[in-house]
Residue frames as qw, qx, qy, qz and C-alpha x, y, z in Angstrom:
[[0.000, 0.885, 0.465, 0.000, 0.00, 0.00, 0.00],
 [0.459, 0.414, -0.044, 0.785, 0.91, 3.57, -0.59],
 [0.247, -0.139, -0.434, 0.855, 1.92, 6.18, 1.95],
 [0.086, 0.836, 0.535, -0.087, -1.35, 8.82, 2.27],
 [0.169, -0.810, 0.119, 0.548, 1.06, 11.72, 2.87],
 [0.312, -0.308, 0.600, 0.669, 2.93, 10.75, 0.01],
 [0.252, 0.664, 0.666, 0.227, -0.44, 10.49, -2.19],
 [0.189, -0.856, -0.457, 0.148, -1.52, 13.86, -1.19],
 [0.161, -0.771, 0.247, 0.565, 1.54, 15.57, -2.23],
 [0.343, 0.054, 0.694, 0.631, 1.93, 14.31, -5.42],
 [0.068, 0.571, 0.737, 0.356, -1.75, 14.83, -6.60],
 [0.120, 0.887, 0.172, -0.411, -1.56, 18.96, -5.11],
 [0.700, 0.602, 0.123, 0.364, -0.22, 21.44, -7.96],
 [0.534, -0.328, -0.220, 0.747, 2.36, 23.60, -7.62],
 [0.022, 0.964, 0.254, -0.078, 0.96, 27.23, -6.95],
 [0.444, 0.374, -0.098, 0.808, 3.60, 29.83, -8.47],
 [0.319, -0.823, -0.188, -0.432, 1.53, 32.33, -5.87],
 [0.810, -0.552, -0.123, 0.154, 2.76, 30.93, -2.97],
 [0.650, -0.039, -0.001, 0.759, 6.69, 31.50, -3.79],
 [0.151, 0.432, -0.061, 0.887, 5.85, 35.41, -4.46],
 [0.368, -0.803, -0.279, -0.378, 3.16, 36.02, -1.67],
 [0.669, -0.593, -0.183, 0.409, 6.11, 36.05, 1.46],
 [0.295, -0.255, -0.031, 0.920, 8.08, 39.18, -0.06],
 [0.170, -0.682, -0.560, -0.439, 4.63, 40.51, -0.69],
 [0.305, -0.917, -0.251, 0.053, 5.29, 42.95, 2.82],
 [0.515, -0.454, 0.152, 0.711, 8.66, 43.88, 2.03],
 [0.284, 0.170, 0.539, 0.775, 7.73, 45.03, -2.05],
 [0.015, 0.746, 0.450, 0.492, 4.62, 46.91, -1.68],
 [0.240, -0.848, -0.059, 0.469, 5.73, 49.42, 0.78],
 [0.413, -0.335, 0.415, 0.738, 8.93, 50.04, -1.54],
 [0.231, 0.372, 0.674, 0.595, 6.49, 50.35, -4.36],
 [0.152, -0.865, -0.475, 0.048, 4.27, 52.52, -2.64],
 [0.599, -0.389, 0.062, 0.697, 7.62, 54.63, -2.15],
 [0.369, 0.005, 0.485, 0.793, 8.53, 54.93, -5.32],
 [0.079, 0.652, 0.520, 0.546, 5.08, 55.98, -6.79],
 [0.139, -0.938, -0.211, 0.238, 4.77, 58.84, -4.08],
 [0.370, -0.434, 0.224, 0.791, 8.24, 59.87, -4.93],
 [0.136, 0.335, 0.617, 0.699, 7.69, 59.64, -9.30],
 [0.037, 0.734, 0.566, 0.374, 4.28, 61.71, -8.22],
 [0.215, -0.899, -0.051, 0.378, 5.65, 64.22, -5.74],
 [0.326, -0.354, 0.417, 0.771, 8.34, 64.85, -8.48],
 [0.199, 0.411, 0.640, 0.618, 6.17, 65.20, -11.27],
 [0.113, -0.950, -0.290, -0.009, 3.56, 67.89, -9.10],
 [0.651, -0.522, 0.079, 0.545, 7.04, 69.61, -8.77],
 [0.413, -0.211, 0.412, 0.785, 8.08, 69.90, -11.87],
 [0.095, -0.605, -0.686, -0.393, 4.67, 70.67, -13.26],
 [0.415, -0.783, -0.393, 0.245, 4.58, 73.59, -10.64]]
């Protein structure tokens, strides 16, 4: 007979989500950064 555990991991797919959702709280601050910077420079220069 075969293992259960070992069933049960073969027969999930592999989710490409998973590998990006843990630097998901380190990349959207930094992104959130950048776009205030790129829009406080652009009301700037447009001023």
């Amino acid at each position: 007979m075969s293992n259960p555990t070992d069933h049960h991991a073969s027969d999930t797919p592999h989710d490409p989500i998973e590998d990006i959702v843990h630097s998901i709280p380190i990349v959207l601050p930094l992104a959130g950064g950048v776009l205030m910077f790129l829009l406080a420079f652009i009301a700037i220069s447009m001023a």
